[in-house]
PLY file of the C-alpha trace (Angstrom):
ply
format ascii 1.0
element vertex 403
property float x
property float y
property float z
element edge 402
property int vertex1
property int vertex2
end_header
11.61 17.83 13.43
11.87 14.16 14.97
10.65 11.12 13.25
7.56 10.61 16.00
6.64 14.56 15.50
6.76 14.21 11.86
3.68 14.03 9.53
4.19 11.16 6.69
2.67 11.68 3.31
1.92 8.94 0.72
0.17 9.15 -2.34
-2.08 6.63 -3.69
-2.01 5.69 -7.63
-4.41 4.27 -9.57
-4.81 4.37 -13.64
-6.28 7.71 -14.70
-7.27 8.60 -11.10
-9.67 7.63 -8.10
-13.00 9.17 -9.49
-14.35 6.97 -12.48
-14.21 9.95 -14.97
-10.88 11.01 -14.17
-9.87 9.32 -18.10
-12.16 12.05 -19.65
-10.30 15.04 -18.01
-8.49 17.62 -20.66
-5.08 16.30 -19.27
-5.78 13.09 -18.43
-3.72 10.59 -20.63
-6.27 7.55 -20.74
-3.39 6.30 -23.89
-0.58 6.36 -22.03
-2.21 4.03 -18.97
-0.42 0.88 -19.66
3.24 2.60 -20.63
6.58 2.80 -18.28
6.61 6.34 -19.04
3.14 7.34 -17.62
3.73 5.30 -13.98
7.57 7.54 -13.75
5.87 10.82 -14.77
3.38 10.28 -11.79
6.27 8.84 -9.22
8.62 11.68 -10.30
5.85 14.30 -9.47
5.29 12.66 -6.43
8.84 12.87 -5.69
8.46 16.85 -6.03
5.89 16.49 -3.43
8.51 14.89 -1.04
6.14 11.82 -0.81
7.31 9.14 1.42
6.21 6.75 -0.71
3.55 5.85 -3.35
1.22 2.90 -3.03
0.77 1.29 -6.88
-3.27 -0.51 -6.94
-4.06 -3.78 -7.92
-6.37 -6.56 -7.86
-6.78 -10.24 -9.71
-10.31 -8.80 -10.87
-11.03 -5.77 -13.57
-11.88 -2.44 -11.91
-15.82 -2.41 -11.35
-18.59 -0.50 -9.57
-20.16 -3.13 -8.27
-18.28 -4.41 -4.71
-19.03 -8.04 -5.34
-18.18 -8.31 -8.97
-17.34 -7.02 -12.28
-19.95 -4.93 -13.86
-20.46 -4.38 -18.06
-19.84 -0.80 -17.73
-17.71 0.90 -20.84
-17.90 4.25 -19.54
-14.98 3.90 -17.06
-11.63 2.61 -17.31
-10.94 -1.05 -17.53
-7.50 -2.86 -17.08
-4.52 -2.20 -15.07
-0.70 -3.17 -15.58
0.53 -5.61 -12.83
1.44 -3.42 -9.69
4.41 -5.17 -8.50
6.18 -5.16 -12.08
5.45 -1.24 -12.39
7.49 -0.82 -8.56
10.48 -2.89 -10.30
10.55 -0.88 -13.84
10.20 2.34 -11.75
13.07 1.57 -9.16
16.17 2.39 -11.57
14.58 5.75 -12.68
13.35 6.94 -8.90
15.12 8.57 -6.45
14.21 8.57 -2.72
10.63 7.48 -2.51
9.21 4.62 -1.35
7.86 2.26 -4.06
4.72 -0.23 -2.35
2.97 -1.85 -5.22
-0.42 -3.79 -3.94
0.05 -7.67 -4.06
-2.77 -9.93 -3.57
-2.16 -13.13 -1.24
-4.96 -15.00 -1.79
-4.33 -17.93 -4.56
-0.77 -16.65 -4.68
2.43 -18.43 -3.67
3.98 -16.66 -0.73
7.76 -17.90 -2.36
6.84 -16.11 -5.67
5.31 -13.15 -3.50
8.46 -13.17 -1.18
11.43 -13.25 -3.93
9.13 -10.45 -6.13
9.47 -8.21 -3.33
13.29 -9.06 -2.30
14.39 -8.16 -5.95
12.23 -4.71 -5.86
14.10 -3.86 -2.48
17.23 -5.15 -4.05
16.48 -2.31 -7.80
15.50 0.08 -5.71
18.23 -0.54 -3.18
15.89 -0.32 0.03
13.16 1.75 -1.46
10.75 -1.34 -0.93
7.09 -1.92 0.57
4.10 -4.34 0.10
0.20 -3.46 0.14
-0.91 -6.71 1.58
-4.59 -7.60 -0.69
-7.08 -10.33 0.48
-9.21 -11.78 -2.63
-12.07 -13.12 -0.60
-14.95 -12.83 -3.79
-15.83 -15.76 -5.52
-15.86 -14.04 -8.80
-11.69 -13.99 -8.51
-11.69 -17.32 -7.25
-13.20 -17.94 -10.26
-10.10 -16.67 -12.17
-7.89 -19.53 -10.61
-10.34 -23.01 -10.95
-8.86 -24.22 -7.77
-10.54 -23.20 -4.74
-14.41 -22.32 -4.85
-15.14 -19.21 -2.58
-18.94 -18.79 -1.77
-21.16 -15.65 -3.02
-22.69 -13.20 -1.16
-25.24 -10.44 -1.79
-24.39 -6.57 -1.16
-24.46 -4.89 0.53
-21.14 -6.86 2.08
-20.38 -6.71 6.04
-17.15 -8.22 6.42
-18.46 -8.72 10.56
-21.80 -10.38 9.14
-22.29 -13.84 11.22
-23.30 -15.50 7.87
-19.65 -14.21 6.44
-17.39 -13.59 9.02
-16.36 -17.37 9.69
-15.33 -17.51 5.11
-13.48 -14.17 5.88
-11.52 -14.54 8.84
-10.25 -17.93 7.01
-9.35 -15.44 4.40
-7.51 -13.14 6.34
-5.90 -15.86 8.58
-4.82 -17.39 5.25
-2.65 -13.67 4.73
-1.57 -13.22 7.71
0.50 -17.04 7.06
1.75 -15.43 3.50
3.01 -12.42 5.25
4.79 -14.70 7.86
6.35 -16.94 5.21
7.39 -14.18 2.91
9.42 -12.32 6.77
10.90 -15.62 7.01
12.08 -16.06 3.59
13.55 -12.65 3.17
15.70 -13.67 6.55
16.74 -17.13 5.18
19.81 -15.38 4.09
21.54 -14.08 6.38
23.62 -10.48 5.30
26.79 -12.25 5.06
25.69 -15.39 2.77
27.38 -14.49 -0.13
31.41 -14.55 0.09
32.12 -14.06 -3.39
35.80 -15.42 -3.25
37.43 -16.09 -6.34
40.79 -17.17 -5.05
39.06 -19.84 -3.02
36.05 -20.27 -5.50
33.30 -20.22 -2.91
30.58 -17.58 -3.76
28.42 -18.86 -0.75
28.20 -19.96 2.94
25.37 -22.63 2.51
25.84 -22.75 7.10
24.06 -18.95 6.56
21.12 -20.37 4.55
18.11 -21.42 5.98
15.03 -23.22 6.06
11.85 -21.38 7.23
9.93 -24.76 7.46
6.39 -22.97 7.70
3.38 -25.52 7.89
0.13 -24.00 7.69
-3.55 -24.65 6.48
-3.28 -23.76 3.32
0.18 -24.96 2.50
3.67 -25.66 3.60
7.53 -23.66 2.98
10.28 -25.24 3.51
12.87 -22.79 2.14
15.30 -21.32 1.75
14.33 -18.30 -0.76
16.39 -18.10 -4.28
16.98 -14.09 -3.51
19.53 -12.95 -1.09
18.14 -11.37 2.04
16.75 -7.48 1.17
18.96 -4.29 1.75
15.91 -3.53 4.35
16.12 -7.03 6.10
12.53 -6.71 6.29
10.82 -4.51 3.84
7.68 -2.07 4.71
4.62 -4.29 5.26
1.22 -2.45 4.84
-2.43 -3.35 4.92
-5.39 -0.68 3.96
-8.23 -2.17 6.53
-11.71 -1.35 7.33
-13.02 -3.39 10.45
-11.84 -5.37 12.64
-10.71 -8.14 10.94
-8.64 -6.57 8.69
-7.27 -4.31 11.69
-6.61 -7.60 13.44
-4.39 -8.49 9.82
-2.35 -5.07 10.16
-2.02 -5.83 13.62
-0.32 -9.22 13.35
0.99 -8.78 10.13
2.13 -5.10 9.38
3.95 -2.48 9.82
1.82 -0.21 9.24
-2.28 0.56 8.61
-4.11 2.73 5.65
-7.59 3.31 7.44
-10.60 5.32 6.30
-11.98 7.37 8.63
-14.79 10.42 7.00
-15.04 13.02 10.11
-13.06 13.33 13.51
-15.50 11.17 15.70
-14.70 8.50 13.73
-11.38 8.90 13.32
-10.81 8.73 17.06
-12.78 5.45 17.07
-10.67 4.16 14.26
-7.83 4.56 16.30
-8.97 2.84 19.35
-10.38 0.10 16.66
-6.53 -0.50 15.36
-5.42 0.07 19.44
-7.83 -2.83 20.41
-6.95 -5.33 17.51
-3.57 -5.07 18.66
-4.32 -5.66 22.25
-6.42 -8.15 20.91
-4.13 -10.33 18.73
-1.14 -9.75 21.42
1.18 -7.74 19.08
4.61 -8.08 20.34
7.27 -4.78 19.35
6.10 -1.37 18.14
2.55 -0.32 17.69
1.37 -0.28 14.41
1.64 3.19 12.47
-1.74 4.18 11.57
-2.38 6.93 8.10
-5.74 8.25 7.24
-6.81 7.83 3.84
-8.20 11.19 1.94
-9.29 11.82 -1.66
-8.39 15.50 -2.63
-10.09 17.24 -5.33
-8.01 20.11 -5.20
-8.90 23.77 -6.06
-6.92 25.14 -9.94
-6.62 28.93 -10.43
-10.08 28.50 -12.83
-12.22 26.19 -10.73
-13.08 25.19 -7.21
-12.49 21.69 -6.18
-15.95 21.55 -5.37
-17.35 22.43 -9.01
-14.48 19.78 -10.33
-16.06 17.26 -8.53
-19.77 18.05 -9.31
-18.18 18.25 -12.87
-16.70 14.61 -12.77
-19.57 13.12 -10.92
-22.59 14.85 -14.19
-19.85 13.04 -16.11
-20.36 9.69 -14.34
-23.88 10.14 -14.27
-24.22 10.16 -10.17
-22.82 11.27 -7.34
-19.41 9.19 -6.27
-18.40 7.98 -3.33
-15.95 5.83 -2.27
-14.53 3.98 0.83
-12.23 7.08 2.16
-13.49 10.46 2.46
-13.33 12.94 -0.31
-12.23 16.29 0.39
-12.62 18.90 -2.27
-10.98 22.30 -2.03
-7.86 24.40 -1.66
-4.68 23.28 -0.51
-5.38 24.83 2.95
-8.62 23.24 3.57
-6.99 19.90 2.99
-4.02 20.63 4.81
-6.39 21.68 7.95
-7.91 18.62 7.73
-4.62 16.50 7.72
-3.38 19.01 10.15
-6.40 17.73 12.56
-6.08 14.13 12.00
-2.57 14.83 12.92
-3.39 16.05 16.12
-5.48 13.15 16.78
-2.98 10.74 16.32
-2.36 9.85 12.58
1.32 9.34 11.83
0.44 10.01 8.43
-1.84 10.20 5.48
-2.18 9.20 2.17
-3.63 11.10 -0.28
-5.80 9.35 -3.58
-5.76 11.96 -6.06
-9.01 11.81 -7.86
-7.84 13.11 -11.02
-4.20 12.13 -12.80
-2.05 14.03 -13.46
-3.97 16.76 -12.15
-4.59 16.42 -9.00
-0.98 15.54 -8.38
0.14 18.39 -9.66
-1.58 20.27 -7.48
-0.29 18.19 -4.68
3.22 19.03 -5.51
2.66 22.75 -6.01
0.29 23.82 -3.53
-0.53 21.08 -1.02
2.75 20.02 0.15
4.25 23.19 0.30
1.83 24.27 2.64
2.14 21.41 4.94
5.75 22.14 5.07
5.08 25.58 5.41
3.57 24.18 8.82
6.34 22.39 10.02
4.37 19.21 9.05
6.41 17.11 6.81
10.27 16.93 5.69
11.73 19.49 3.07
13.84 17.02 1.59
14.47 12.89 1.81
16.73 12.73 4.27
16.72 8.69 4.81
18.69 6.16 2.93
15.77 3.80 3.30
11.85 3.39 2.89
12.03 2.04 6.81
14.28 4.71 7.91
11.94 7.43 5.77
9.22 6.53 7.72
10.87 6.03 11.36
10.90 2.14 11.27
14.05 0.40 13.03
16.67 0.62 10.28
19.28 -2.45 11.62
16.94 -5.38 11.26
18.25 -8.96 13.09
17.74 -11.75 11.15
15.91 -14.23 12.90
17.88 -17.21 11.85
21.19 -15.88 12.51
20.16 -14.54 16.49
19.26 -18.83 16.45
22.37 -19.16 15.19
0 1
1 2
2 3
3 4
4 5
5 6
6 7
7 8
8 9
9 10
10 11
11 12
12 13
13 14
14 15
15 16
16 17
17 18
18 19
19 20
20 21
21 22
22 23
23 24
24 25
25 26
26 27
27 28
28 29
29 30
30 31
31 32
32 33
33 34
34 35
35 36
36 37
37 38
38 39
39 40
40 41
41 42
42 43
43 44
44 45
45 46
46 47
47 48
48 49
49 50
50 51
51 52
52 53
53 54
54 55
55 56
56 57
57 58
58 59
59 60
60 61
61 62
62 63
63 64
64 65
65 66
66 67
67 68
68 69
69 70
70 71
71 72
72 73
73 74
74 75
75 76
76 77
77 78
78 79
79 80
80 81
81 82
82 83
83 84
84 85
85 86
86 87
87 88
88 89
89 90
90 91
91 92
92 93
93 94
94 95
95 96
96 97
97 98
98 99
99 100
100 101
101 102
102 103
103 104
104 105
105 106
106 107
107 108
108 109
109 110
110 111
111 112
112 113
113 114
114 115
115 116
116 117
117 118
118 119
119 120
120 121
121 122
122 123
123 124
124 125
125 126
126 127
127 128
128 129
129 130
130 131
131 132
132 133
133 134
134 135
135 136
136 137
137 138
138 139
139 140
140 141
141 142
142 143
143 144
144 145
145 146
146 147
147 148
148 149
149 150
150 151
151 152
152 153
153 154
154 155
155 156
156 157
157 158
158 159
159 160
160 161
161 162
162 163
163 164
164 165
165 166
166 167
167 168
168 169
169 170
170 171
171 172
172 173
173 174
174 175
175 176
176 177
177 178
178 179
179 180
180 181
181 182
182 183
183 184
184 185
185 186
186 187
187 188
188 189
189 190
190 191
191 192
192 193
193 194
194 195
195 196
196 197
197 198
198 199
199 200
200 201
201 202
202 203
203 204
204 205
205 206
206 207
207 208
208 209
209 210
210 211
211 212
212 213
213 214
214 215
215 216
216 217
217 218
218 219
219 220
220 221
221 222
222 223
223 224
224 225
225 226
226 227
227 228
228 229
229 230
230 231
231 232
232 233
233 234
234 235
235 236
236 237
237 238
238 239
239 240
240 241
241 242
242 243
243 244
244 245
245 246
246 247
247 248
248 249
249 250
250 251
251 252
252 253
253 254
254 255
255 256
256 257
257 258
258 259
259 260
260 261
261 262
262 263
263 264
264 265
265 266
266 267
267 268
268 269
269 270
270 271
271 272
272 273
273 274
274 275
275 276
276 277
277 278
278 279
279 280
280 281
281 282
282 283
283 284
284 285
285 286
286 287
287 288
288 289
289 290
290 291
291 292
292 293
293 294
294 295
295 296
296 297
297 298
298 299
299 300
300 301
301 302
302 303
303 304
304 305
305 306
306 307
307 308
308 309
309 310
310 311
311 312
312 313
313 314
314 315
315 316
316 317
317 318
318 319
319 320
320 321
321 322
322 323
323 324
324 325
325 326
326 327
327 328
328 329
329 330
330 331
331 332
332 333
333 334
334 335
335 336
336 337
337 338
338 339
339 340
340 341
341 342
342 343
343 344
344 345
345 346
346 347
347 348
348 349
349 350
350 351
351 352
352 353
353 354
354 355
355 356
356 357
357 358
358 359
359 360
360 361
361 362
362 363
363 364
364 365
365 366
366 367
367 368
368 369
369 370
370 371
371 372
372 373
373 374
374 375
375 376
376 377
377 378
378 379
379 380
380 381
381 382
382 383
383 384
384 385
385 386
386 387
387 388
388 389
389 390
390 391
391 392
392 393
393 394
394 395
395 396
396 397
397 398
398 399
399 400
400 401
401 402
């Protein structure tokens, strides 16, 4: 199966699941949330599902219901570990998957962002990826003290007039970070280090750079502490919405989690993400695009369906979220993928609503039966995140082409 034919599958992990009363399931392991050994289990079942890679959540705010700020709820689980130092402790004990924790740009340095991410490529020797987050919400500005964001009431419309001008400073804002950080991780160049006792030179200073990045929010001048990546350039993501966040992925990224809930508008998704790029002049390949689903997966004693109107009495109302939720067997959900396919999708990514449950059942019954379709690999067959998921695997280095 080639690369361009081949469906990619990434799975999406967050605490004790993606529904809110995923902690009170039987094998849920709401204790274990904040240990090493939880995040592996859940990355080395996902590595029985032949995942391409997992995506690790995280924000700068506690997990609410409310969109525009924390609620008081104590029903549902609060707290998360930081995403990007779960990717590095899970890199030594992982074995071909993809590791992309979520890092948030806004009020972050993009040196601290850029070297974070060079060392997880450099542990996980090229297993590397970033979830690019926008904090836009005053209540996380809040968290900081040194930039006041204004408040607005839901229900939010990133394309509102009255908002649109705060959040395309926002987004302009990351789509600077993600440019500094690709600069820094070239400001070595793949040769930099020599590593000569007999002469006693360990570098060639000539093959380190300055990026020299002046923007509106701040200024680089580089070069970064952390030897170039194995990748050159690792996996750039960006889950978007609308079309300023498409218009993000599409200058930024390498590739786009969108969230698309029936076929008519995941066609018009697609020619969303088509027009941002047209619109924002992206230069090289067109941006991958996945579909986001939520699978509530059929177990030999209950329906996916009933699990979900289970979990949602739990919660006290029905739950819905921004991706689609798709509750049944493994072959339902693999028609569906199986469609979106069709349409388009390089790949999808799949937010288990339940952990480790719904996992599980990902790894014994769902991916088996898209391979059984000819729909994803057997085996990792790539030495690389970018070369699992068909990006250019010999990278130039911007500064040494100059050069």
């Amino acid at each position: 199966m080639s690369d361009t034919a081949r469906l990619h599958l990434a799975i999406a992990l967050d605490g004790a699941g993606w529904h809110p009363a995923a902690w009170r399931e039987p094998h849920a392991r709401p204790g274990d949330l904040f240990t090493a050994g939880y995040w592996a289990d859940l990355v080395h079942t996902a590595q029985e599902a032949v995942a391409d890679l997992v995506t690790i959540e995280d924000t700068f705010a506690l997990q609410s219901s409310r969109f525009e700020g924390p609620d008081d709820r104590t029903d549902q689980v609060r707290g998360r570990l930081d995403a990007e130092l779960v990717a590095a402790r899970l890199a030594p004990v992982t074995r071909g998957i993809g590791l992309v924790p979520v890092v948030t740009v806004t009020h972050t340095e993009p040196f601290h962002v850029s070297k974070a991410l060079a060392t997880l490529d450099h542990t996980s020797h090229g297993r590397a990826g970033w979830q690019v987050r926008v904090s836009a919400g005053a209540s996380q500005a809040d968290l900081f003290g040194r930039r006041e964001f204004p408040s607005f009431a839901p229900p939010i419309d990133l394309d509102d007039p009255a908002i649109a001008p705060h959040v395309s400073e926002t987004f302009d804002e990351a789509a600077d970070v993600v440019e500094v950080v690709r600069r820094l991780w070239d400001s070595w160049e793949d040769d930099a280090e020599i590593r000569d006792v007999g002469t006693g030179r360990f570098i060639d200073r000539d093959k380190l750079h300055h990026v020299e990045f002046q923007g509106a929010r701040f200024s680089v001048r580089g070069p970064s502490i952390t030897p170039r990546p194995p990748q050159g350039q690792p996996v750039v993501t960006v889950l978007a919405h609308s079309r300023i966040p498409y218009e993000l992925a599409a200058r930024a990224a390498d590739l786009v989690f969108v969230t698309p809930h029936d076929d008519e508008g995941a066609v018009a998704t697609l020619r969303e993400v088509r027009d941002a790029e047209e619109r924002v002049g992206r230069p090289g390949l067109p941006l991958q695009v996945w579909a986001d689903l939520v699978v509530v997966l059929d177990t030999p004693q209950e329906a996916g369906a009933d699990r979900k109107a289970r979990l949602d009495a739990a919660t006290g109302e029905p739950w819905f979220t921004d991706a689609v939720v798709v509750a049944g067997s493994a072959s339902v959900v693999a028609d569906q993928i199986a469609a979106w396919h069709e349409l388009g999708y390089a790949g999808v990514r799949l937010r288990p609503a339940t952990l480790p449950d719904d996992l599980a059942l990902i790894a014994r019954d769902l991916a088996p039966e898209l391979r059984r379709r000819g729909l994803t690999r057997p085996a990792y067959d790539a030495g690389s995140l970018r070369g699992l998921i068909g990006l250019p695997t010999d990278v130039p280095n911007r500064y040494a082409t100059a050069r």
